[in-house]
C-alpha positions in Angstrom: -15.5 18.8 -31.0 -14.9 15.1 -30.8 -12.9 14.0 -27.5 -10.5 10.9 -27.8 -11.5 8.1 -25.4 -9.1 6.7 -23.4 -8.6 2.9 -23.7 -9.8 1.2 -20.9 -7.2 -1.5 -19.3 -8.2 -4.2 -17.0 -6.6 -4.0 -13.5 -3.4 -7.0 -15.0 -3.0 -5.1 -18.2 -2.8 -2.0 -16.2 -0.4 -4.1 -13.7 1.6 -5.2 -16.7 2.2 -1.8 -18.2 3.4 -0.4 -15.1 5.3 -3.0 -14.8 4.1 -3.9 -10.9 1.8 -6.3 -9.6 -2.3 -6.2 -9.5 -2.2 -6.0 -5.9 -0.4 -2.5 -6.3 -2.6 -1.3 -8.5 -5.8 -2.7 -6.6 -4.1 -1.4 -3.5 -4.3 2.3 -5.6 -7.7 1.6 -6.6 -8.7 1.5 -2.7 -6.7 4.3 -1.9 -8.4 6.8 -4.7 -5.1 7.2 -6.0 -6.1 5.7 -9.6 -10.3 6.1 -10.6 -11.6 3.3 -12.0 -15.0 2.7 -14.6 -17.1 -0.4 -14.3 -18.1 -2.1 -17.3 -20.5 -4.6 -17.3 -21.8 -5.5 -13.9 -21.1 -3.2 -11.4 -19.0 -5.0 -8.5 -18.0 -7.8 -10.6 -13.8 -7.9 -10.5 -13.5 -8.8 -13.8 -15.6 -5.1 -14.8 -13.2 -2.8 -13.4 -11.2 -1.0 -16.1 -8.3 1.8 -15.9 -8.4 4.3 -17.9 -4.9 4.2 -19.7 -5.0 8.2 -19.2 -5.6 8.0 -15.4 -2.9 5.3 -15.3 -0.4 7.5 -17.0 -0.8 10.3 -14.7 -0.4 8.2 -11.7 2.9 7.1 -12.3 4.4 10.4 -13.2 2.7 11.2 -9.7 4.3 8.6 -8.6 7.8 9.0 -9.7 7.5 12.4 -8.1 6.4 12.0 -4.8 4.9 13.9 -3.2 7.3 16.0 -1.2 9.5 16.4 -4.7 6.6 18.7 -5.7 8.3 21.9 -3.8 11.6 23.4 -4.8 14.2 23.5 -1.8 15.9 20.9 0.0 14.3 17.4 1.5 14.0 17.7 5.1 16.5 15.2 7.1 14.4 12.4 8.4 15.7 10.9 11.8 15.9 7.8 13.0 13.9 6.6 15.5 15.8 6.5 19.1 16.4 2.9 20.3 14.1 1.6 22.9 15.8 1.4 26.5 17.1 -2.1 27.7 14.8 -3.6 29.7 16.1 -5.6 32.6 14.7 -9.3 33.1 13.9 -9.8 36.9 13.5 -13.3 38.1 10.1 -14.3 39.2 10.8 -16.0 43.2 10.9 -19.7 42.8 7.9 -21.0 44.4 8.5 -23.7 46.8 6.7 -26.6 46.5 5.9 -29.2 49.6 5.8 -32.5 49.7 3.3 -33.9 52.1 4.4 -37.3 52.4 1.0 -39.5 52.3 0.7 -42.6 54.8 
C-alpha cells in the first residue's frame, strides 16, 4: 500500500490558508501545537514546511477548544476582584535653610 503525501506548505502559505498571520502560525510552531519538516537546510527559515494535514487538524482543534471537548456545561469564569484603593500620603515637606553668606 501506497500512502498519500501530504503537501508541504511554507509557514505564509500555511498563514494564508488559515487565513491568520505567520506570527500565529510560528507562535504554534513554538508551542508544538503544529509539527513542522525541514527541507533543505535544517534551521534555515525559509526550510520549514507544514504539512497541509497537520495544518488541517490544528484548526479543527482549534475551533474546538479545548474545554469544548467534554459534554456538560462551561464552567462560569469570574472576574477578578478589584484591587483596593490605595491612599496617597504626602511625603513631609523638607525645609530648606538659607544660610545667608557674608
Amino acid at each position: 500500500m501506497t500512502e498519500r503525501m501530504a503537501r508541504l506548505l511554507t509557514v505564509a502559505q500555511a498563514a494564508e490558508l488559515c487565513n491568520c498571520a505567520e506570527r500565529t502560525i510560528r507562535r504554534a510552531l513554538d508551542r508544538g501545537e503544529i509539527e513542522a519538516r525541514w527541507v533543505g537546510r535544517v534551521g534555515s527559515p525559509r526550510g520549514l514546511r507544514v504539512p497541509e494535514d497537520v495544518l488541517d487538524a490544528w484548526t479543527r482543534r482549534g475551533s474546538q477548544g479545548p474545554e469544548d471537548e467534554g459534554e456538560g456545561e462551561a464552567e462560569a469564569v469570574q472576574e477578578p476582584e478589584p484591587a483596593p484603593a490605595r491612599v496617597a500620603q504626602r511625603q513631609p515637606r523638607r525645609r530648606v535653610l538659607s544660610r545667608g553668606v557674608g
